[in-house]
C-alpha positions in Angstrom: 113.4 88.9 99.9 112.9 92.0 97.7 109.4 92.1 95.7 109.9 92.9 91.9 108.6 96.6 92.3 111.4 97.2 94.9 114.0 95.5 92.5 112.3 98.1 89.6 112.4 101.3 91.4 116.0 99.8 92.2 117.3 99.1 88.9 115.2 102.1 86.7 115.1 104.6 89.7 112.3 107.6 89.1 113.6 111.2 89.2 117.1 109.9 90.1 119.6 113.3 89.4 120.2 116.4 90.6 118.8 119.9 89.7 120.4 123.4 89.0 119.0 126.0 91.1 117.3 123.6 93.5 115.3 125.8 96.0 115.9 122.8 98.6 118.6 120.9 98.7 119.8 118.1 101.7 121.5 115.2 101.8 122.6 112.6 105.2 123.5 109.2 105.2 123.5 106.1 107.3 127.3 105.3 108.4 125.9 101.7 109.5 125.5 100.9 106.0 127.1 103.3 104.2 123.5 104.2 102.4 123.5 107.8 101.2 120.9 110.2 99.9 120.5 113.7 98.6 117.3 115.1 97.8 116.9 118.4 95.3 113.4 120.1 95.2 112.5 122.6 93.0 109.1 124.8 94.1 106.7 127.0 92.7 105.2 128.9 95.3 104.6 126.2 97.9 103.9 123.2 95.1 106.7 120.8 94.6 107.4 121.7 90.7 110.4 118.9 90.4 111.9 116.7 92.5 114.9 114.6 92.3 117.2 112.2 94.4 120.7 110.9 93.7 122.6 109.1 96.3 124.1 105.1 96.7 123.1 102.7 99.2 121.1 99.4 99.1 117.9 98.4 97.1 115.5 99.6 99.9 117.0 103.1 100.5 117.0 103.4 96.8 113.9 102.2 95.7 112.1 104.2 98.7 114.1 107.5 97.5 112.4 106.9 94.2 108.9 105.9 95.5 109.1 109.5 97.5 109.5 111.2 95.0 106.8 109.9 93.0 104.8 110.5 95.9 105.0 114.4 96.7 106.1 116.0 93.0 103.2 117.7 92.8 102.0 118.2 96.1 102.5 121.1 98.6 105.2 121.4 101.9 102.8 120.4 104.5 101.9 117.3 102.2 105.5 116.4 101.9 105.5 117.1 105.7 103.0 114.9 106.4 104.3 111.9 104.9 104.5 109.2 107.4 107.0 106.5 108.7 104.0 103.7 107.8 103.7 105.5 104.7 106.8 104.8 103.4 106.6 101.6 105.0 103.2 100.5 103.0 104.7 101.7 99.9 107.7 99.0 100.1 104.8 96.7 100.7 107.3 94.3 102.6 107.7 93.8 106.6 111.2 96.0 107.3 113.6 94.8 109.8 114.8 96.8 112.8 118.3 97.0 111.3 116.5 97.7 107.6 114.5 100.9 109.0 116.7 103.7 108.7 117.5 102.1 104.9 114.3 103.0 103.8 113.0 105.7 105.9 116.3 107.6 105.0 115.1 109.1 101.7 112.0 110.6 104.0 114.5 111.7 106.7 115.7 114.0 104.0 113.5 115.2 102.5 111.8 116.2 105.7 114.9 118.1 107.0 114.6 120.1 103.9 111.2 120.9 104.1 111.8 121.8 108.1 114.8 123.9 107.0 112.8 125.9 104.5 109.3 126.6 106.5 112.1 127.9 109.2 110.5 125.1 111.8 112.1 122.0 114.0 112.2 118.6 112.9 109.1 116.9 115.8 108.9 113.7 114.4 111.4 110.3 115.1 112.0 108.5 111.6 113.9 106.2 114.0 
């Protein structure tokens, strides 16, 4: 079911915490499966300088948290903006059910609102 680098971001999750002073900070959850997520980015300018997630929920919300952070620490707003649904998707690397989507595009959904929230613009893409 689960591939072994879903069960490893899973078990030893990358940049799981919180951090003081966070410059964006969001969190939402899916009430279908109880998944939650909170995202905390730290910036420099408009570079993402640290990112961290904490948050419960099932091995694909986790594990794609954690592969989403790997994926933008670094990088600027508009490349955490531009992150894609099939992005996420390709970096699970397994074929997500229907009913499994919102489990791993929630860490993305997050993180997005923050970003929105803090360049002051509309969320104008589905994650659903």
């Amino acid at each position: 079911m689960y591939t072994a680098i879903i069960l490893d971001y899973y078990r030893h999750p990358r940049n799981y915490g919180t951090i003081r002073g966070a410059d964006i900070m969001e969190r939402d959850l899916n009430p279908l499966c109880g998944d939650e997520i909170e995202m905390h980015v730290k910036l420099e300018g408009s570079i993402i300088k640290e990112i961290k997630f904490s948050g419960h929920g099932c091995a694909i919300s986790q594990a794609a948290a954690s592969m989403l952070t790997e994926m933008v620490a670094g990088k600027t707003l508009d490349d955490a903006r531009r992150v894609s649904r099939q992005d996420m998707l390709d970096a699970l690397g397994i074929p997500i059910s229907p009913a499994r989507l919102k489990c791993a595009l929630l860490g993305l959904k997050v993180l997005k609102t923050g970003v929105y929230r803090r360049l002051g613009a509309g969320m104008k893409e589905e994650f659903w």
